[in-house]
C-alpha atoms as one frame of an Amber mdcrd trajectory, in Angstrom:
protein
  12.221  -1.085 -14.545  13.606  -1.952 -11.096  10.673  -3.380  -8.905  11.002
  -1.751  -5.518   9.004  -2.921  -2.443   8.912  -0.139   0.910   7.799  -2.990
   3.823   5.889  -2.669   6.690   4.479   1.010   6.179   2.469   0.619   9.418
   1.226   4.322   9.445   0.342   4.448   5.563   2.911   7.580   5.122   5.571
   6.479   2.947   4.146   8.505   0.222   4.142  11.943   2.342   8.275  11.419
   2.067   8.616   9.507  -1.103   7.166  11.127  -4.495   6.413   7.835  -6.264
   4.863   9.549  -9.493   7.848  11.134 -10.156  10.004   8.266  -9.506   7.371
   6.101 -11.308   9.420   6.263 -15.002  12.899   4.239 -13.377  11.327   1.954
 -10.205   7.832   0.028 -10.080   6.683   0.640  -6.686   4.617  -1.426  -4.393
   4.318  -0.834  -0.742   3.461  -3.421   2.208   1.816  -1.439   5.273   1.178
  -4.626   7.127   3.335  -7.007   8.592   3.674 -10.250   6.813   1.502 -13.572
   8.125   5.004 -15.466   8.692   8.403 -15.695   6.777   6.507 -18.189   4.364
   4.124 -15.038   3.063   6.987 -12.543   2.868   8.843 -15.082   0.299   5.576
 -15.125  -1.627   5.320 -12.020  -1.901   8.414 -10.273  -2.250  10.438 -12.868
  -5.140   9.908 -10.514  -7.174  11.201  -7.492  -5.783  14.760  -6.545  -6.579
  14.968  -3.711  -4.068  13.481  -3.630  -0.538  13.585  -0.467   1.489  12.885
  -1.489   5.535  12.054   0.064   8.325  14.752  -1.120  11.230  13.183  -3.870
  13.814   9.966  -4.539  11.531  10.734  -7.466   8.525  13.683  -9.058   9.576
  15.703  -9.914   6.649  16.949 -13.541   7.432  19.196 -15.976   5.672  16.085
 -17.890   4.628  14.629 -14.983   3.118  17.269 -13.707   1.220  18.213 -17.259
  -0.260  14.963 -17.491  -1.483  14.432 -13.856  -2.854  16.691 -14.877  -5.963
  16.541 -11.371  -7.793  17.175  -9.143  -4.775  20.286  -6.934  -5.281  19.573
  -4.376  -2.458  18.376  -3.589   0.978  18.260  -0.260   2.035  17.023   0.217
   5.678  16.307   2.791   7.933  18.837   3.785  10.722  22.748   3.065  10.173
  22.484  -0.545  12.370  20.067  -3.254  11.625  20.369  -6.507  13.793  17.543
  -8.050  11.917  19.518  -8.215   8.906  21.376 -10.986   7.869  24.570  -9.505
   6.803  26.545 -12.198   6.375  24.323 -13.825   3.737  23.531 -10.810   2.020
  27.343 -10.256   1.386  27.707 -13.453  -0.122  24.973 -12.811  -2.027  26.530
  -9.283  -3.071  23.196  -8.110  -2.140  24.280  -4.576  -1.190  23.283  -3.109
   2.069  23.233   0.510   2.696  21.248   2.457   5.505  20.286   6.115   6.848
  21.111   8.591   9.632  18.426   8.767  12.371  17.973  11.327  15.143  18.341
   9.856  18.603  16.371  12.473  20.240  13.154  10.503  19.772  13.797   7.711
  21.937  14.580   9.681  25.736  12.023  11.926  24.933   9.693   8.649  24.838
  11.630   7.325  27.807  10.767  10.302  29.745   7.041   9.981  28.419   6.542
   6.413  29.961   8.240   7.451  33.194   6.561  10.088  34.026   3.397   8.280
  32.789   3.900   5.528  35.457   4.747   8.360  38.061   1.750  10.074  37.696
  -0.443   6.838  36.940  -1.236   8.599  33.663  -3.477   5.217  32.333  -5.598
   4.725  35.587  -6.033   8.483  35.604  -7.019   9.070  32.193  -9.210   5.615
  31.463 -11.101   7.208  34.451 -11.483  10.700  33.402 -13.587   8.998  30.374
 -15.744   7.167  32.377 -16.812  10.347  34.708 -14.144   9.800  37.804 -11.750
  12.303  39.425  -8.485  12.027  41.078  -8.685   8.158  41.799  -4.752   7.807
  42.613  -1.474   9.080  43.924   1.398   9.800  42.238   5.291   9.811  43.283
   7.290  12.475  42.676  10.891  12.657  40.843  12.869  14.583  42.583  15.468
  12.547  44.769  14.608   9.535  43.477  17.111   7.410  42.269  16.831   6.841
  37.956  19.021   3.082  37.400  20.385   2.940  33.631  21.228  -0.100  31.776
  23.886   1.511  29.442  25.185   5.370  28.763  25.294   5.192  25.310  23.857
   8.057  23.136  20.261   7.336  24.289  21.125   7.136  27.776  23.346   9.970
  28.336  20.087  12.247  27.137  17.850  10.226  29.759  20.357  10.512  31.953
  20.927  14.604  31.799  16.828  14.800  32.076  16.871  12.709  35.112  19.617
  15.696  36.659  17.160  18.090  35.490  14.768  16.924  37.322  16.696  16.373
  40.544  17.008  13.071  40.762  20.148  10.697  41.798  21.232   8.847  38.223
  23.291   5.766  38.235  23.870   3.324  35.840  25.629  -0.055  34.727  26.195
  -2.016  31.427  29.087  -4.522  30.519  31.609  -1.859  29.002  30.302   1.384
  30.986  32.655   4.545  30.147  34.147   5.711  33.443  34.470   8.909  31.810
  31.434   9.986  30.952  29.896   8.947  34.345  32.284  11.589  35.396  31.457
  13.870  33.312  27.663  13.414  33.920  27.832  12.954  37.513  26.211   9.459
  37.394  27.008   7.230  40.189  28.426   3.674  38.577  27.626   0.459  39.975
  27.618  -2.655  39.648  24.351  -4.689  38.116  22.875  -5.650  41.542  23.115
  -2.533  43.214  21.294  -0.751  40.017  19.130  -3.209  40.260  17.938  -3.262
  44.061  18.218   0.596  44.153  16.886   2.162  41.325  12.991   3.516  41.837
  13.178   3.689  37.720  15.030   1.421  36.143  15.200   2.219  32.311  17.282
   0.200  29.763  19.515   1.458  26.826  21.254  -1.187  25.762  21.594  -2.457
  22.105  20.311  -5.733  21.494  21.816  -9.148  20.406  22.899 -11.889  22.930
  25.068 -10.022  25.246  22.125  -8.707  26.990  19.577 -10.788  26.187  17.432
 -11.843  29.147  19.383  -9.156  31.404  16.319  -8.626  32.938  14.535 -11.889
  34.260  12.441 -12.976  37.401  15.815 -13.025  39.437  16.445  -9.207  38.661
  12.505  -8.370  39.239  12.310 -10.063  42.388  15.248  -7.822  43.819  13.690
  -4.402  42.420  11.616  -2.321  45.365   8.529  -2.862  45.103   7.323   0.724
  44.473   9.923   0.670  41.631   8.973   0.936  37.713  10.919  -1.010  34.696
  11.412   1.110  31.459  12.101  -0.384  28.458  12.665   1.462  24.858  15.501
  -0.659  23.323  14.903  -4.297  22.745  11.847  -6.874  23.689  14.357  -9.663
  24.332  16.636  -7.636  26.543  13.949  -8.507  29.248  12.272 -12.198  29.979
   8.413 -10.929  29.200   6.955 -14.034  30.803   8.932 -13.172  33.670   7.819
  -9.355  33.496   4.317 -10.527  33.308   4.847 -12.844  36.731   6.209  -9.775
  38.218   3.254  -6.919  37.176   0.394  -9.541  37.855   1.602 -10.271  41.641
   2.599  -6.636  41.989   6.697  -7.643  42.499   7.136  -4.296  41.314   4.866
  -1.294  40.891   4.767  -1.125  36.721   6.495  -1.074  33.551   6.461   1.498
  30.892   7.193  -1.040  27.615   7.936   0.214  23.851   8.923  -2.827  22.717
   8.321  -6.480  22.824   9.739  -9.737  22.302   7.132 -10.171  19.052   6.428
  -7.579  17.202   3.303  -6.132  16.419   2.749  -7.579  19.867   0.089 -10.388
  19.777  -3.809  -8.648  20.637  -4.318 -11.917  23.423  -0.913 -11.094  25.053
  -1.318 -10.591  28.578   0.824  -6.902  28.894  -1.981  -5.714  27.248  -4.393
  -6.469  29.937  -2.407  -5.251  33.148  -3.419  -2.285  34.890   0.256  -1.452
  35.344   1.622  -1.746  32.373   1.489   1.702  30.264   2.732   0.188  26.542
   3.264   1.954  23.267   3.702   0.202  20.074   7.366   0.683  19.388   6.808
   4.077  18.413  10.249   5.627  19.921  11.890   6.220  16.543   8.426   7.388
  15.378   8.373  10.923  14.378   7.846  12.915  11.167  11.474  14.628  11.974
  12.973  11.010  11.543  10.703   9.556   8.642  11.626  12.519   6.425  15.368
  11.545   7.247  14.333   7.764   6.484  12.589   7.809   3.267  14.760  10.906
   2.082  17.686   9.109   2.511  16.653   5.579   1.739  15.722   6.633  -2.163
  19.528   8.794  -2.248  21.154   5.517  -1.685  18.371   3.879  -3.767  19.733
   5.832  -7.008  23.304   5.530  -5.587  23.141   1.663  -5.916  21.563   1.695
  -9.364  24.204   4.323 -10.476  27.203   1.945  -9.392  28.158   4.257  -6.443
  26.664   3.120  -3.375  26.641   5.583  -0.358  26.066   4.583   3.733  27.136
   0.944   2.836  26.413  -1.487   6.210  29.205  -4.875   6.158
């Protein structure tokens, strides 16, 4: 019976999607709904596992790992793009990688949660609702002011046609911007420091990885108005958190509206969690029950199609 391990099942709700009784007579189930102690524990607890089905920027799947999980012979994961996976030695391996579609939908709508969060100072205001205050601050409005994108990709065209909707002026930057489709969506392109010094929201959509790693550092914050807010929904290391941190705690800029972190779960004594003007959520932008169903759904499909010799949504 093939031993099958689902990982990091943070919300305990694997079992809403996947019907393990009935699947109980061909795999041996066992799922993980916390994140492992270190890479050491995940070894130790996973050699035994022949399948591992992942949820995308949880476990990474390194070359350590997998040289040391000697009867793995596939990784399914959620979401059609997994940085965290080490492809490379997987392949060589001929551990056989295969992943899931995902609806993009979830992430903007997020993005548009934290924004107008920090707009209408949605954690001040609510924090003091509970302890017996009313109407302590001020809020700015959005329309006609200007929304700054890193990258107008798939998530960020849908931020970006919300921002128009609500009136404001959207431009945006990234290394290999489409000319295009700033046409098309009437977005102003620009170059890096003018989004930068501009923008009175400045939300990232980006994929991760080193191109853009550190894109956002102390240099970039310092230039940013100081009423401005940072956004970011795509990748922790795409901005320099001890720089953020500088920048929130000496009110450089006005806030940040943060799904995601360079460590993840992100560390209870880490200082974002203590600023007034930081609203965070705990990578949650993928998070929905629409997008689970598609996850788990999928993730047993190619499951079966592996062990049947015919695997389906292979990832090289």
């Amino acid at each position: 019976m093939l031993k099958v391990a689902i990982l990091d099942d943070y919300q305990n709700v694997s079992q809403q999607f996947v019907d393990i009784e009935k699947l109980s007579g061909k795999y041996e189930f066992k799922i993980f709904s916390e994140a492992f102690a270190d890479e050491a524990d995940a070894i130790e607890q996973l050699s035994d596992f022949e399948a591992l089905l992942i949820m995308r920027e949880r476990t990474p799947i390194t070359k350590n790992l997998i040289d040391n999980l000697t009867k793995l012979k596939f990784v399914i994961t959620s979401g059609l793009r997994n940085r965290s996976i080490d492809l490379e030695t997987a392949k060589k391996r001929k551990i056989i990688v295969c992943g899931t579609e995902m609806n993009i939908n979830p992430t903007p709508e997020l993005t548009w949660s934290l924004i107008l969060g920090l707009a209408r100072n949605f954690k001040e205001e609510i924090d003091n609702m509970y302890q017996g205050y009313w109407q302590t601050t001020l809020g700015v409005e959005l329309k006609g002011k200007i929304l700054g994108l890193i990258g107008l990709g798939r998530v960020g065209t849908e931020v970006a046609k919300i921002g128009k909707a609500f009136g404001m002026e959207v431009m945006a930057w990234s290394e290999n911007l489409n000319l295009d489709k700033c046409k098309e969506l009437n977005v102003l392109p620009c170059s890096k420091d003018d989004l930068i010094k501009n923008s009175d929201f400045l939300s990232i959509h980006v994929q991760g990885g080193e191109r853009y790693k550190n894109c956002i550092t102390i240099k970039e914050l310092d230039k940013m108005k100081k009423t401005a807010f940072l956004i970011n929904t795509s990748r922790g290391p795409i901005v320099n958190e001890d720089d953020l941190i500088v920048a929130l705690s000496t009110n450089e800029i006005a806030g940040a509206g943060l799904d995601v972190y360079e460590k993840e779960p992100l560390p209870e004594n880490n200082k974002l969690r203590f600023l007034p003007n930081a609203l965070l959520t705990p990578h949650i932008g993928y998070v929905t029950a629409e997008n689970y169903s598609i996850f788990y759904t999928q993730m047993i499909e190619a499951l079966e199609a592996c062990v049947n010799g015919k695997p389906i949504r292979v990832i090289e």
